[in-house]
Gaussian input, Z-matrix of N, CA and C with variables (Angstrom, degrees):
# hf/3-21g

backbone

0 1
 N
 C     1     B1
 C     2     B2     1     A1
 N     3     B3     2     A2     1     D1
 C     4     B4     3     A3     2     D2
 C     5     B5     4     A4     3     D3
 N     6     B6     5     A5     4     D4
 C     7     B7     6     A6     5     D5
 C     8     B8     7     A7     6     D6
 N     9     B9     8     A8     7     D7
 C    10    B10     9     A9     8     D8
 C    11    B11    10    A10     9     D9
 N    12    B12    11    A11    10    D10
 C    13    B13    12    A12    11    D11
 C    14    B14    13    A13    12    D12
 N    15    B15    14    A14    13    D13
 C    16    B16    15    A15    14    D14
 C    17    B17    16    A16    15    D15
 N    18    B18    17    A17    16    D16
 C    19    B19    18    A18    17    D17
 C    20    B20    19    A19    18    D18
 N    21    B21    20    A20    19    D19
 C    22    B22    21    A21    20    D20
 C    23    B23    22    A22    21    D21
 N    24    B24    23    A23    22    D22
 C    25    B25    24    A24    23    D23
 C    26    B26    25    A25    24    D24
 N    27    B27    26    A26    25    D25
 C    28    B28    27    A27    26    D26
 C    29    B29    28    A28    27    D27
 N    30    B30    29    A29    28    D28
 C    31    B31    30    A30    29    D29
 C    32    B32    31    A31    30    D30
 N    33    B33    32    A32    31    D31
 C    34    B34    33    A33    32    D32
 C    35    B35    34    A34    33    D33
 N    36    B36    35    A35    34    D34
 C    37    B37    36    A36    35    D35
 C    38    B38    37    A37    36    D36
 N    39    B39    38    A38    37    D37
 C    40    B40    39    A39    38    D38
 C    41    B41    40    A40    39    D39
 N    42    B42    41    A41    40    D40
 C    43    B43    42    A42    41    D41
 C    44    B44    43    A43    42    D42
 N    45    B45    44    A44    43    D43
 C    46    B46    45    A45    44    D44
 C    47    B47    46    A46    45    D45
 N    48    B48    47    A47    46    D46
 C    49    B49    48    A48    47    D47
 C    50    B50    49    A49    48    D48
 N    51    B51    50    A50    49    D49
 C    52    B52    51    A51    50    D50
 C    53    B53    52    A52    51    D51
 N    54    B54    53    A53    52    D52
 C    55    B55    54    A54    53    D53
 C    56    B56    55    A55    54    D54
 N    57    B57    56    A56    55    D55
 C    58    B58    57    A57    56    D56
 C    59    B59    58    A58    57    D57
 N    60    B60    59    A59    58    D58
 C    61    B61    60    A60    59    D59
 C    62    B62    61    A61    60    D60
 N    63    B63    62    A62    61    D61
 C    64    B64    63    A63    62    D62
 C    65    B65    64    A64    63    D63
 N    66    B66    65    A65    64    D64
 C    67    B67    66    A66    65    D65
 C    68    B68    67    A67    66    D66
 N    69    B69    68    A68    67    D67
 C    70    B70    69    A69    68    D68
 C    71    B71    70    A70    69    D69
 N    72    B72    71    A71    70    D70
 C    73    B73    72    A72    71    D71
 C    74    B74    73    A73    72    D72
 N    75    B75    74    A74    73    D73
 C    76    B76    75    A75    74    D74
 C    77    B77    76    A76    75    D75
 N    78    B78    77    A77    76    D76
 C    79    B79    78    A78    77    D77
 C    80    B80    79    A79    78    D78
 N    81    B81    80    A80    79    D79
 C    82    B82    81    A81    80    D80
 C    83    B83    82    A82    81    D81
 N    84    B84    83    A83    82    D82
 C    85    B85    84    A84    83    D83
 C    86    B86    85    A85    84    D84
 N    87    B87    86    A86    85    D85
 C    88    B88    87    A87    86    D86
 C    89    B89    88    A88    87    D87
 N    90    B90    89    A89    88    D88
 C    91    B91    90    A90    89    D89
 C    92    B92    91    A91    90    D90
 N    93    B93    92    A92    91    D91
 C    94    B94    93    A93    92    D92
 C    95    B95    94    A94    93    D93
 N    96    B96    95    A95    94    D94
 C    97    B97    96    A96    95    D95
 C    98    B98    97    A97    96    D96
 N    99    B99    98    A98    97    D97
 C   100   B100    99    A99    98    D98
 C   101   B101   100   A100    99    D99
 N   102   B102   101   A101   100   D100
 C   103   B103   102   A102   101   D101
 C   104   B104   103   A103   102   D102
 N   105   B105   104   A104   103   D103
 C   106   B106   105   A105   104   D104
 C   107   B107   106   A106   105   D105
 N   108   B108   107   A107   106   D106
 C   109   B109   108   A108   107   D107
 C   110   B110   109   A109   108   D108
 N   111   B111   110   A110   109   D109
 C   112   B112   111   A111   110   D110
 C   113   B113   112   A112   111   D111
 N   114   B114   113   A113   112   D112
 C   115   B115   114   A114   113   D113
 C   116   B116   115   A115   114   D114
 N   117   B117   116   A116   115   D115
 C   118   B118   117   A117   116   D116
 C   119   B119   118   A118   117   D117
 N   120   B120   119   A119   118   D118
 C   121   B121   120   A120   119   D119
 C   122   B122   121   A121   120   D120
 N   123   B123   122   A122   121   D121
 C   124   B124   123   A123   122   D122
 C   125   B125   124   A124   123   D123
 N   126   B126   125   A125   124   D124
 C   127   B127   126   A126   125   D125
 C   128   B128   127   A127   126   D126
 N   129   B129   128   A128   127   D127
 C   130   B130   129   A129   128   D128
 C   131   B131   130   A130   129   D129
 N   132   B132   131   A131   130   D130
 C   133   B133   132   A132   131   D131
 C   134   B134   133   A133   132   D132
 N   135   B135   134   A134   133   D133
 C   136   B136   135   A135   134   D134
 C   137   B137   136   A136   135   D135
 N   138   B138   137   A137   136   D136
 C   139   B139   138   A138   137   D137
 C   140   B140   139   A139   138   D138
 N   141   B141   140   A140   139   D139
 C   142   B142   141   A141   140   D140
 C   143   B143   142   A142   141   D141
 N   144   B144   143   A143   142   D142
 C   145   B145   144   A144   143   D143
 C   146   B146   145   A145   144   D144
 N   147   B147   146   A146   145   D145
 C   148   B148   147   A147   146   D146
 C   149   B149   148   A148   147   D147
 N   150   B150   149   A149   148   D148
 C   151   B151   150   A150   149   D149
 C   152   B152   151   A151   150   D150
 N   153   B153   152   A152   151   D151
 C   154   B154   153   A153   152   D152
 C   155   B155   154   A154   153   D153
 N   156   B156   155   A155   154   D154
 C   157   B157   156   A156   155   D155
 C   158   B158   157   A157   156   D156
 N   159   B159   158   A158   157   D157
 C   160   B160   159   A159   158   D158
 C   161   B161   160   A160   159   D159
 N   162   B162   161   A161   160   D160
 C   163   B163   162   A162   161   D161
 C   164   B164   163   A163   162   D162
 N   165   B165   164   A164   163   D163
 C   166   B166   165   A165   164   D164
 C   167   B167   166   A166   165   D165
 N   168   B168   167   A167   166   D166
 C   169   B169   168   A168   167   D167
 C   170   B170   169   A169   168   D168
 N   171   B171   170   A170   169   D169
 C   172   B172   171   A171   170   D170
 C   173   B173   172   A172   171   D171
 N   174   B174   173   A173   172   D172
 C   175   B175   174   A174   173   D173
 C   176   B176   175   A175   174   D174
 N   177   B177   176   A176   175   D175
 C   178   B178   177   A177   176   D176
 C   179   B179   178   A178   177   D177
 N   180   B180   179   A179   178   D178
 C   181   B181   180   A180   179   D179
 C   182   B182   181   A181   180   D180
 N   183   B183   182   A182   181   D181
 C   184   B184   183   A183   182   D182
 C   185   B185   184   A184   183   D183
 N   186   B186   185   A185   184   D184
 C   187   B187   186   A186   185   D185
 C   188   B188   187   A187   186   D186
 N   189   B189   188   A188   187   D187
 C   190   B190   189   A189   188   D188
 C   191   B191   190   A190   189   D189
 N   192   B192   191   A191   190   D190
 C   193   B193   192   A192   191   D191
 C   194   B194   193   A193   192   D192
 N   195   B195   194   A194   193   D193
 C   196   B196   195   A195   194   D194
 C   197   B197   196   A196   195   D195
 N   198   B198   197   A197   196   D196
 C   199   B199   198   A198   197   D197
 C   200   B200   199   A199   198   D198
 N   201   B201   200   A200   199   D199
 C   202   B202   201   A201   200   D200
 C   203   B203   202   A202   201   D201
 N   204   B204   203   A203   202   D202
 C   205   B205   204   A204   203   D203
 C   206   B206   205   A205   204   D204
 N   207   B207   206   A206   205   D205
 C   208   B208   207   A207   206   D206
 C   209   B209   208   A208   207   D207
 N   210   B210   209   A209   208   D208
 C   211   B211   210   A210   209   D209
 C   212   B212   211   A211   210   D210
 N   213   B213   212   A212   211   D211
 C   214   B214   213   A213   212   D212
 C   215   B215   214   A214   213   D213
 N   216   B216   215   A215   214   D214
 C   217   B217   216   A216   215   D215
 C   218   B218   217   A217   216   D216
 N   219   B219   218   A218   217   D217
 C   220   B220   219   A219   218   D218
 C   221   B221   220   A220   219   D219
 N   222   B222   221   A221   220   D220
 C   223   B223   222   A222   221   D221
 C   224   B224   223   A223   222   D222
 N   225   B225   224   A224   223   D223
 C   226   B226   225   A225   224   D224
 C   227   B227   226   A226   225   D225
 N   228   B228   227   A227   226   D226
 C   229   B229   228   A228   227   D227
 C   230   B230   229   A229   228   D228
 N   231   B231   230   A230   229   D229
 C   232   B232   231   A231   230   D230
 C   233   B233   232   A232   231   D231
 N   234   B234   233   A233   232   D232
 C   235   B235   234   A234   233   D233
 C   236   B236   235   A235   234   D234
 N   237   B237   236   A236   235   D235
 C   238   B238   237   A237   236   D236
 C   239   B239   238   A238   237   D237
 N   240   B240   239   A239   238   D238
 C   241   B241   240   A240   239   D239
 C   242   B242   241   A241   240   D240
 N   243   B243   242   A242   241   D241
 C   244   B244   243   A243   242   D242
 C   245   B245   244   A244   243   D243
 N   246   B246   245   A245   244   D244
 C   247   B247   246   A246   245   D245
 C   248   B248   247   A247   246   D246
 N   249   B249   248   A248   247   D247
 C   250   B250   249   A249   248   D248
 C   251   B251   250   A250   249   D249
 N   252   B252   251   A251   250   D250
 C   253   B253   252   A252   251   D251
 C   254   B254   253   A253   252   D252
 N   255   B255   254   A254   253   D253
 C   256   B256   255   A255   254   D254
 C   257   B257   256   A256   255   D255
 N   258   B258   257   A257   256   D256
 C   259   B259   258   A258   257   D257
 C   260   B260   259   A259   258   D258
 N   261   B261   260   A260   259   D259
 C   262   B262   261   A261   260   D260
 C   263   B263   262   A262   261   D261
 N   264   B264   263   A263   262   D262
 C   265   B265   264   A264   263   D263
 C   266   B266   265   A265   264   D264
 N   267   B267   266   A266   265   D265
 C   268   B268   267   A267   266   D266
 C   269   B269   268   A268   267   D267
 N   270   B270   269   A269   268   D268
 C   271   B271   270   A270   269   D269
 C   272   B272   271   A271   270   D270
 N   273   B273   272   A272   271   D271
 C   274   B274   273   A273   272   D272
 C   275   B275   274   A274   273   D273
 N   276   B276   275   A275   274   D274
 C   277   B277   276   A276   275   D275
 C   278   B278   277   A277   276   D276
 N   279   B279   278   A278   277   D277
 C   280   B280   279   A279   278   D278
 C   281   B281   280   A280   279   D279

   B1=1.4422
   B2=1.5220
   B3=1.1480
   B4=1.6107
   B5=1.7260
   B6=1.4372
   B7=1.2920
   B8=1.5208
   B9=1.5909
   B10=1.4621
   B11=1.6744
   B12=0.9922
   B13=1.6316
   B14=1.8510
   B15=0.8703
   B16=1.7376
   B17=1.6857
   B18=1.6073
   B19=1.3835
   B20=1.6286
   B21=0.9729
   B22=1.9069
   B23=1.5218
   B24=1.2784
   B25=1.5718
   B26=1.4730
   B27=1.1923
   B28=1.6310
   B29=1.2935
   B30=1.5393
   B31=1.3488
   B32=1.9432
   B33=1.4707
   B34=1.4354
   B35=1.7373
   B36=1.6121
   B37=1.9168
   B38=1.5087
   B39=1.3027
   B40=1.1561
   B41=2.0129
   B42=1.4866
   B43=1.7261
   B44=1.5515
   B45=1.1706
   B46=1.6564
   B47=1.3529
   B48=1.8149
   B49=1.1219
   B50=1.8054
   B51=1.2758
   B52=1.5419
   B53=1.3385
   B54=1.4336
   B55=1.7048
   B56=1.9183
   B57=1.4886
   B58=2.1629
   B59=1.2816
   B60=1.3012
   B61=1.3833
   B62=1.6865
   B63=1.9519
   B64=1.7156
   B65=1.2353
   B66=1.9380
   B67=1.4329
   B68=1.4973
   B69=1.2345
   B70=1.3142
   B71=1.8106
   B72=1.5269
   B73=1.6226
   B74=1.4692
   B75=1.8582
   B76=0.5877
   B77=1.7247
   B78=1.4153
   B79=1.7342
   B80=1.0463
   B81=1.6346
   B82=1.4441
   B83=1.6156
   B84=1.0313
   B85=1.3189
   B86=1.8660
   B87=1.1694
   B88=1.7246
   B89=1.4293
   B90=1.5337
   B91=1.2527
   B92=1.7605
   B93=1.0998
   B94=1.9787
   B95=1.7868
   B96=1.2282
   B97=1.5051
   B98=1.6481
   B99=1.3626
   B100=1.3310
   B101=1.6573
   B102=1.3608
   B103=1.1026
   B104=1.9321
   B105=1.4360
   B106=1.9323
   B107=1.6072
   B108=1.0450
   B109=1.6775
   B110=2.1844
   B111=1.3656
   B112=1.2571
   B113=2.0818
   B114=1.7138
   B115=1.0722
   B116=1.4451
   B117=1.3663
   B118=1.7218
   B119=1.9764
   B120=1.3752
   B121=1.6683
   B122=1.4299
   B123=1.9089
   B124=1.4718
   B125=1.2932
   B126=1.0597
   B127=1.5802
   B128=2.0153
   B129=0.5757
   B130=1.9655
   B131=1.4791
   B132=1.4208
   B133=1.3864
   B134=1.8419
   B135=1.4852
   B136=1.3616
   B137=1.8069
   B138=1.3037
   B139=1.3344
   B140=1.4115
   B141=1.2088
   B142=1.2612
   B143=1.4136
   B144=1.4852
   B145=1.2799
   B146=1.8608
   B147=1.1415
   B148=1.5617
   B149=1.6653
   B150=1.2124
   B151=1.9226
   B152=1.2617
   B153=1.5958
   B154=1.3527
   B155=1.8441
   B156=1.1791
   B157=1.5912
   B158=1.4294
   B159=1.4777
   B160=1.4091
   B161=2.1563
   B162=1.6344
   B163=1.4837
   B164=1.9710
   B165=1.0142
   B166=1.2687
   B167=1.7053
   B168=1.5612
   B169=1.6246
   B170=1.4833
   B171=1.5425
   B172=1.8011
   B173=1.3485
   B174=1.3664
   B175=1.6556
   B176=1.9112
   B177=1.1876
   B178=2.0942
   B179=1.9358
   B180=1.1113
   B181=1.6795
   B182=1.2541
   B183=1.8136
   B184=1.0170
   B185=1.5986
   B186=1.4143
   B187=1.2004
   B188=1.4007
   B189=1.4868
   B190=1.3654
   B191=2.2642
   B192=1.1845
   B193=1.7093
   B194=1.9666
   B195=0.9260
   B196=1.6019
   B197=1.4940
   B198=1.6263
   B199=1.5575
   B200=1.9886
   B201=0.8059
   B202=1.2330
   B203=1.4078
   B204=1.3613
   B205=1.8655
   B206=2.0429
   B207=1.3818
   B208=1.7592
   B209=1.6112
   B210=2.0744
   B211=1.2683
   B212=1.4265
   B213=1.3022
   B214=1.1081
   B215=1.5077
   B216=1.3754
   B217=1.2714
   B218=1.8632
   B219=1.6366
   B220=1.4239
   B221=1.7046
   B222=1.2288
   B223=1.0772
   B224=1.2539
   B225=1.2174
   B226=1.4779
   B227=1.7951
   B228=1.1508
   B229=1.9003
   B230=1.7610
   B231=1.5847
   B232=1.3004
   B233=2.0221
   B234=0.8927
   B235=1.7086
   B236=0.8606
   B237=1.6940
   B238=0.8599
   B239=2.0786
   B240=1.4101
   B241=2.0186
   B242=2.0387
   B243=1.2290
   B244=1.6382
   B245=1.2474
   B246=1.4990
   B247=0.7786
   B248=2.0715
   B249=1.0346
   B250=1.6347
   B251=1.7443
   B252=1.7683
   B253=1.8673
   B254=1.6883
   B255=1.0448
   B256=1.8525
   B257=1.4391
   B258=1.1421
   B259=1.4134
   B260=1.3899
   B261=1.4622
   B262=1.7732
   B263=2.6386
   B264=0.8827
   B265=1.3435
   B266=1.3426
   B267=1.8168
   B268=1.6055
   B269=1.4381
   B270=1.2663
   B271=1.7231
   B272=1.9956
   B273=1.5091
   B274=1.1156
   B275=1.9266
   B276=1.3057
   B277=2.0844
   B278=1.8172
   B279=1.2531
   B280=1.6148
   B281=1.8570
   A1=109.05
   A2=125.53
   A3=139.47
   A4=112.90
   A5=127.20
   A6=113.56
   A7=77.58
   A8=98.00
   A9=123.00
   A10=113.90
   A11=153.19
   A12=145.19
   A13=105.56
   A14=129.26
   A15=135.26
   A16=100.12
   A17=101.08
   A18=93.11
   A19=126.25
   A20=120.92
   A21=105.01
   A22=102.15
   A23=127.68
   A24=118.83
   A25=116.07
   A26=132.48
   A27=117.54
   A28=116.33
   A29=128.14
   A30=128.85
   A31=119.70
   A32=95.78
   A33=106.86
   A34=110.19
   A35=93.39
   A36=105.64
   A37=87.55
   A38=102.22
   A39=112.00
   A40=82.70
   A41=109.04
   A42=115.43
   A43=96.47
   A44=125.05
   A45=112.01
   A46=113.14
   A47=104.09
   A48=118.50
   A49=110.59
   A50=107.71
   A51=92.92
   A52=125.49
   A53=100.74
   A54=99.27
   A55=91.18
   A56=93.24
   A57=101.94
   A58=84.17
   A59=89.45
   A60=131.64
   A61=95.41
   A62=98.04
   A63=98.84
   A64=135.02
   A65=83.02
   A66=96.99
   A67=154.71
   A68=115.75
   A69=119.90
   A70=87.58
   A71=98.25
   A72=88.83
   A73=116.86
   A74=115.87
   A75=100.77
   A76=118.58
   A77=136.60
   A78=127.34
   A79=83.00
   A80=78.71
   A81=124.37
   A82=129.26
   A83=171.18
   A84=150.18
   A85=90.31
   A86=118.14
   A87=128.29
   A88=92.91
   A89=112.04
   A90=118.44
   A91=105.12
   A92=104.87
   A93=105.90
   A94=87.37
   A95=91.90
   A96=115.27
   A97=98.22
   A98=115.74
   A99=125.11
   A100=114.44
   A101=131.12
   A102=101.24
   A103=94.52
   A104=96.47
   A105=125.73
   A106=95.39
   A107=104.93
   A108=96.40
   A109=93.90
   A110=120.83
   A111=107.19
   A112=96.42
   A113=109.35
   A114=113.04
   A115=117.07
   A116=114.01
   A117=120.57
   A118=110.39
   A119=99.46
   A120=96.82
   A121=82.15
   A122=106.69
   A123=102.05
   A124=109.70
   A125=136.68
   A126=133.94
   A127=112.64
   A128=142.19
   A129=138.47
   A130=84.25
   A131=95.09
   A132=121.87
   A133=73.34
   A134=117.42
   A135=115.55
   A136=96.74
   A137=119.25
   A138=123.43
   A139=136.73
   A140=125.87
   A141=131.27
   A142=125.05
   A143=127.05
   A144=130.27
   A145=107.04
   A146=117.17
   A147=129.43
   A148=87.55
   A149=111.54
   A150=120.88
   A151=106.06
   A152=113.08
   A153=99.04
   A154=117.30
   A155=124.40
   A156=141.71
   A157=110.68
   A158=117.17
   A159=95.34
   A160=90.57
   A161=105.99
   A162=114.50
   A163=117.38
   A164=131.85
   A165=145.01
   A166=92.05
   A167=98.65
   A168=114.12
   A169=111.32
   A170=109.94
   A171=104.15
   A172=86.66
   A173=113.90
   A174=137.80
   A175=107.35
   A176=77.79
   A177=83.22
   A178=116.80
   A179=90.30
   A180=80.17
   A181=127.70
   A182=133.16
   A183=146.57
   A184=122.88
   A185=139.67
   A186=133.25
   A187=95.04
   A188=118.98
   A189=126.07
   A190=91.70
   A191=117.86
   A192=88.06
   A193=63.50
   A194=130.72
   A195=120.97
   A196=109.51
   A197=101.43
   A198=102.79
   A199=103.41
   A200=140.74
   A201=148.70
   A202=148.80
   A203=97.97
   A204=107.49
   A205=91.99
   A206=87.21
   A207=98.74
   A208=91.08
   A209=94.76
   A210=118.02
   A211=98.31
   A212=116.57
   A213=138.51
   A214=121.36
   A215=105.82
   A216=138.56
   A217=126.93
   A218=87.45
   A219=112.08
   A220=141.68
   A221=162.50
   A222=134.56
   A223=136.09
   A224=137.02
   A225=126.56
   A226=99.22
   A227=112.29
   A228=101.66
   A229=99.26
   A230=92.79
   A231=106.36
   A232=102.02
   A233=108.57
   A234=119.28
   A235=122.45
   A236=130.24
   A237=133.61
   A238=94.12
   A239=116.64
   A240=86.75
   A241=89.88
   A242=76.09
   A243=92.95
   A244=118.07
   A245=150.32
   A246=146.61
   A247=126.87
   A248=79.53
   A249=110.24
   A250=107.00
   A251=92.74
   A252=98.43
   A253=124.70
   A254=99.79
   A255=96.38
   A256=117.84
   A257=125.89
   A258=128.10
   A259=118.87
   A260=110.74
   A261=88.67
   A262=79.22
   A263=78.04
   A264=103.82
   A265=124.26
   A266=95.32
   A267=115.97
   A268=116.31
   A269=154.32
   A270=128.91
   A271=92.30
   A272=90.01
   A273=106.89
   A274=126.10
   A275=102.07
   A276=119.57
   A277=89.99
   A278=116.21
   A279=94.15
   A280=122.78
   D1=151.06
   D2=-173.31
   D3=-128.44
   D4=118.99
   D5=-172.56
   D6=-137.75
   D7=146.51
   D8=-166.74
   D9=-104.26
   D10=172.70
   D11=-173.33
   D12=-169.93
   D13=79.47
   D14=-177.52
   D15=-72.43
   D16=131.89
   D17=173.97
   D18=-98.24
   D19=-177.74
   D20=-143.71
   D21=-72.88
   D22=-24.61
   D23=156.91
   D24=-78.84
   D25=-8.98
   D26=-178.31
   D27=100.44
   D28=-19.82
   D29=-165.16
   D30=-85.78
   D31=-13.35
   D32=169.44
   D33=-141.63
   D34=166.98
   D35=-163.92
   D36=-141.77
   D37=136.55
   D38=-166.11
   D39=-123.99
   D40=118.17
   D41=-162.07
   D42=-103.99
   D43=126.23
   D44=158.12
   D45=-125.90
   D46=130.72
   D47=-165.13
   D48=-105.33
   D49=103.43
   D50=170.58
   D51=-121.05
   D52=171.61
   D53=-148.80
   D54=-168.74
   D55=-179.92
   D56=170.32
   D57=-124.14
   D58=162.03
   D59=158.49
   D60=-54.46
   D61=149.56
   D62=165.83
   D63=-36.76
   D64=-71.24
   D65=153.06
   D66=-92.43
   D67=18.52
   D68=-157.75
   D69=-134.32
   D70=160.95
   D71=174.79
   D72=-109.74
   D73=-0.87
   D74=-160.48
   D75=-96.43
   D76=162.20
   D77=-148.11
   D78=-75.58
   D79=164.25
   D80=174.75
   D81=-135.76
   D82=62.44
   D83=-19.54
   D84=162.23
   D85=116.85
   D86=-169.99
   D87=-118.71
   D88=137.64
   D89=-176.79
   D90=-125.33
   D91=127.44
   D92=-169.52
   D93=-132.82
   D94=157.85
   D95=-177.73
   D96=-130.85
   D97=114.63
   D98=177.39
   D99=-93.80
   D100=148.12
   D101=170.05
   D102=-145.93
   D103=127.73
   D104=-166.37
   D105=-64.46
   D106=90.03
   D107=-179.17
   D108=-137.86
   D109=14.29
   D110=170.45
   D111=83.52
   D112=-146.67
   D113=-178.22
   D114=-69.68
   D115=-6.41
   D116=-176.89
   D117=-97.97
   D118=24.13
   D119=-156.37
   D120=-85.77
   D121=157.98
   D122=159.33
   D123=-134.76
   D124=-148.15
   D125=-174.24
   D126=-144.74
   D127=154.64
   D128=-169.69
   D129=-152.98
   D130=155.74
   D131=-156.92
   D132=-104.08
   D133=170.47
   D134=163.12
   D135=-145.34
   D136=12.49
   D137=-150.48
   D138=41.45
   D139=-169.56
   D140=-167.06
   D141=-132.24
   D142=167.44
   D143=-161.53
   D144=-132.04
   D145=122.59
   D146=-159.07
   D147=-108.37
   D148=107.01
   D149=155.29
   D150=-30.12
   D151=-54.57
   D152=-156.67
   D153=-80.04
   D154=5.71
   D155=170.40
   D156=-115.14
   D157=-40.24
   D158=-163.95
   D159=-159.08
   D160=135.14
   D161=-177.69
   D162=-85.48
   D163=100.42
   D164=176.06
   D165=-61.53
   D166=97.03
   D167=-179.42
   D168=-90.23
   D169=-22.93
   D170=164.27
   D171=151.44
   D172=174.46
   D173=-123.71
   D174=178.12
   D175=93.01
   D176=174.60
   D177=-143.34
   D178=117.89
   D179=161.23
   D180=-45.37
   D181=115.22
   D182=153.90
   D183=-68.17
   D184=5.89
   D185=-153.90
   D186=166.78
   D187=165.62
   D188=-168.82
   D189=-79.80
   D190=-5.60
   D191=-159.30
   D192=-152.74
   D193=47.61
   D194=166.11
   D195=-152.45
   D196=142.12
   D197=-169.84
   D198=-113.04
   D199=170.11
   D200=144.78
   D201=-137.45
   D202=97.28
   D203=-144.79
   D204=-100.20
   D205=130.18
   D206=-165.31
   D207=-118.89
   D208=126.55
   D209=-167.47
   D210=-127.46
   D211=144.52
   D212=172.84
   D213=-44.22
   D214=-18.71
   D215=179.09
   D216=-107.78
   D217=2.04
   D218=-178.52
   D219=99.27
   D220=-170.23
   D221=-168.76
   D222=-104.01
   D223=158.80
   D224=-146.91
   D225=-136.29
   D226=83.35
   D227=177.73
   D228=-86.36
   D229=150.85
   D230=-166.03
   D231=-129.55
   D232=103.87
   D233=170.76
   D234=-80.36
   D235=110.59
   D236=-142.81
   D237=-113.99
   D238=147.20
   D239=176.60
   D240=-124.47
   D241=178.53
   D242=-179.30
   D243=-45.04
   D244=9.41
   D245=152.39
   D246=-98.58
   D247=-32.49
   D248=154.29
   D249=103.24
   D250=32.71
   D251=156.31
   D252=-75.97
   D253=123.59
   D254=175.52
   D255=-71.48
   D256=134.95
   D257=173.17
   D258=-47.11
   D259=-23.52
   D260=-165.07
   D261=-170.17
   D262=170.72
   D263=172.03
   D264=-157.52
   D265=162.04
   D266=-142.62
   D267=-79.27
   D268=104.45
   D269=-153.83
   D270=-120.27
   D271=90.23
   D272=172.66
   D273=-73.06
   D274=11.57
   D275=-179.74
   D276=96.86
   D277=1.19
   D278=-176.98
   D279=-66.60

C-alpha cells in the first residue's frame, strides 16, 4: 500500500510505503521524502519502521519544511532545508 502526505506549500511529498517482511508477516512501513521540483525533483530515503520492534503511531507535517513521525518509542522531528535534504532519519529496527 502507498499513502501520500503534500506539504502545506506543495514543494515536498512525504510517500509511505507499506508492505511485510519476506519472511515475516509482520508490517513494515518505508518512509521517502519527495521533493515537486518538475525534471529537477529528487527523492531521500527517511527510513523505515518494522511492527515487529517498534509501532509507527502517525506522521504529519508540523511546519512548511518539518516532519513529525510518532513512534512507539517516541518522537522523531525531521528538518527538512532548501534543497529538500532531511536532517536526520527514522531507524525504526528495519
Amino acid at each position: 500500500t502507498e499513502s501520500r502526505l503534500e506539504s502545506a506549500d506543495g514543494s515536498l511529498e512525504l510517500v509511505v510505503y507499506g508492505g511485510s517482511a519476506s519472511m515475516a508477516p509482520d508490517p513494515l512501513w518505508e518512509l521517502r521524502l519527495h521533493t515537486r521540483d518538475g525534471l529537477l525533483s529528487r527523492e531521500y530515503d527517511l527510513g523505515c519502521v518494522n511492527a515487529d520492534v517498534l509501532s509507527l503511531n502517525g506522521i504529519d507535517w508540523t511546519g512548511p519544511r518539518t516532519l513529525r513521525v510518532t513512534l512507539s518509542s517516541g518522537v522523531v522531528d525531521i528538518a527538512v532545508d532548501g534543497a529538500g535534504r532531511p536532517d536526520r532519519t527514522v531507524d525504526g529496527g528495519c
